[in-house]
C-alpha positions, 0 to 999 in steps of 0.5 A: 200508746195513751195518745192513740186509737186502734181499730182492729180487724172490723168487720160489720154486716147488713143486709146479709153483705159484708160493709166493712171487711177486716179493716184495721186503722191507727189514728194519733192526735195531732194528724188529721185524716180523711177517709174518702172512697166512691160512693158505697165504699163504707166510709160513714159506716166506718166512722159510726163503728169507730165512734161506737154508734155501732157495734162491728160484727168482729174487732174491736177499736181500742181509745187511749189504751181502753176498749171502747166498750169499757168507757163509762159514756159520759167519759167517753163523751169527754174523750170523743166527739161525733158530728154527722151529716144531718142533726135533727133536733126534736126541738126548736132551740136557738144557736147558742143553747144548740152549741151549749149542748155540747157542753152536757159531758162537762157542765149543766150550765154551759160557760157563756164565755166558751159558747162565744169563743166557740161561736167566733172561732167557727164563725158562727158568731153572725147566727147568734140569736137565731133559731137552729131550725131556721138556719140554712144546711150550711149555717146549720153544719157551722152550729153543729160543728161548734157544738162539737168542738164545745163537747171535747172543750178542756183547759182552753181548747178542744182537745180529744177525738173529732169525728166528722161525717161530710161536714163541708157537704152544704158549705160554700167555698169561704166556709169550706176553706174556714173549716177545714183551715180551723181543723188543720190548726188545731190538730197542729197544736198537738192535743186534737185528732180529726178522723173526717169523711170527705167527698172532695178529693182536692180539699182531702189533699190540701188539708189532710196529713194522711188518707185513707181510700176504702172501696167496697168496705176495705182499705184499699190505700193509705198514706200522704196525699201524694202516695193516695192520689194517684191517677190510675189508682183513682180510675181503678177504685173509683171508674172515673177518668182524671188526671192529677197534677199539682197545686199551684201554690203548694206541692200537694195533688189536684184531681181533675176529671177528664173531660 
């Protein structure tokens, strides 16, 4: 039970229609899911009321045993980290002094040795000595990404709750295929969970363990890619011909559009 997060029942409003509708969703460490849906679905603001930046409506999301709203925030901040689409900071600070924010739950002088760990294990180690606002969107999604593995760093290793909104959006394909190999590594080790947003359903497919599909702020499938990503249920949620066949090199679903 200690080892889970539980939402239930969400539902959240704004601009006097219903976003999220009575949404109940388990999460476990050691999975990693991927909520995808077309475009208005209600997948950002889903991840936004699961992490606690906003308040839903009715329900409530439940982590490790306690009700969100009862952590301490600096605990909490221990527990779970969010990286959003875009991170604007007020300030000019180079790559390392970005990721050591992460750090700030844990520590007021971030470890030198954590930053570089963290730097090599998302690549980010070319950037060193640069300035995050110089930086390209996708060099800049590599530093945040660090910054939050840096927040849930404990006794070697991330360990925790990921949320990621989009994090492969401005990525190229190298860095895309290194993400998301680095997140399916480390919640195999068993101590991470990782709840992602993504737009591409075939890398959803090869790298999540379960899919959660949301149309108009309901869940409307979840389960294996394989039971998720199915041909007449995609062009039903998302109005898009495709077809579904399998990855060459692995028994798991691949979209195609129809042309």
């Amino acid at each position: 039970m200690a080892e889970q997060f539980f939402a239930q029942d969400l539902t959240y409003h704004a601009a006097g229609r219903a976003v999220i509708c009575d949404v109940s969703l388990t999460l476990s460490k050691g999975e990693l899911v991927a909520l995808i849906g077309p475009n208005g679905a209600g997948k950002s603001t889903l991840l936004r009321l699961l992490t606690g930046f906003l308040k839903p409506d009715s329900g409530r999301c439940t982590l490790e045993g306690k009700p969100l709203d009862n952590w301490n925030t600096q605990t909490l901040s221990r527990h779970r980290a969010v990286m959003r689409q875009q991170t604007q900071l007020g300030f000019d600070w180079q790559v390392e002094a970005v990721i050591g924010m992460g750090r700030s739950p844990w520590t007021q002088r971030p470890e030198s040795s954590v930053i570089y760990q963290l730097m090599q294990m998302t690549g980010c180690l070319p950037l060193a000595g640069r300035q995050y606002a110089a930086l390209s969107g996708g060099e800049q999604q590599r530093v945040q990404l660090a910054r939050a593995l840096a927040q849930l760093w404990c006794d070697g290793g991330p360990r925790g709750w990921l949320f990621l909104d989009e994090p492969t959006s401005a990525l190229d394909l190298y860095h895309q295929q290194h993400l998301l190999r680095l997140l399916k590594s480390l919640t195999s080790q068993g101590n991470l969970h990782v709840c992602v947003v993504l737009h591409d359903l075939n890398l959803a497919a090869l790298w999540a363990d379960r899919i959660v599909l949301l149309h108009e702020g309901c869940i409307v499938s979840q389960g294996a890619p394989e039971k998720v990503l199915q041909a007449d249920d995609l062009a039903r949620w998302y109005g898009a011909q495709v077809h579904v066949g399998l990855h060459p090199a692995h028994h798991t679903p691949q979209v195609f559009l129809a042309p």
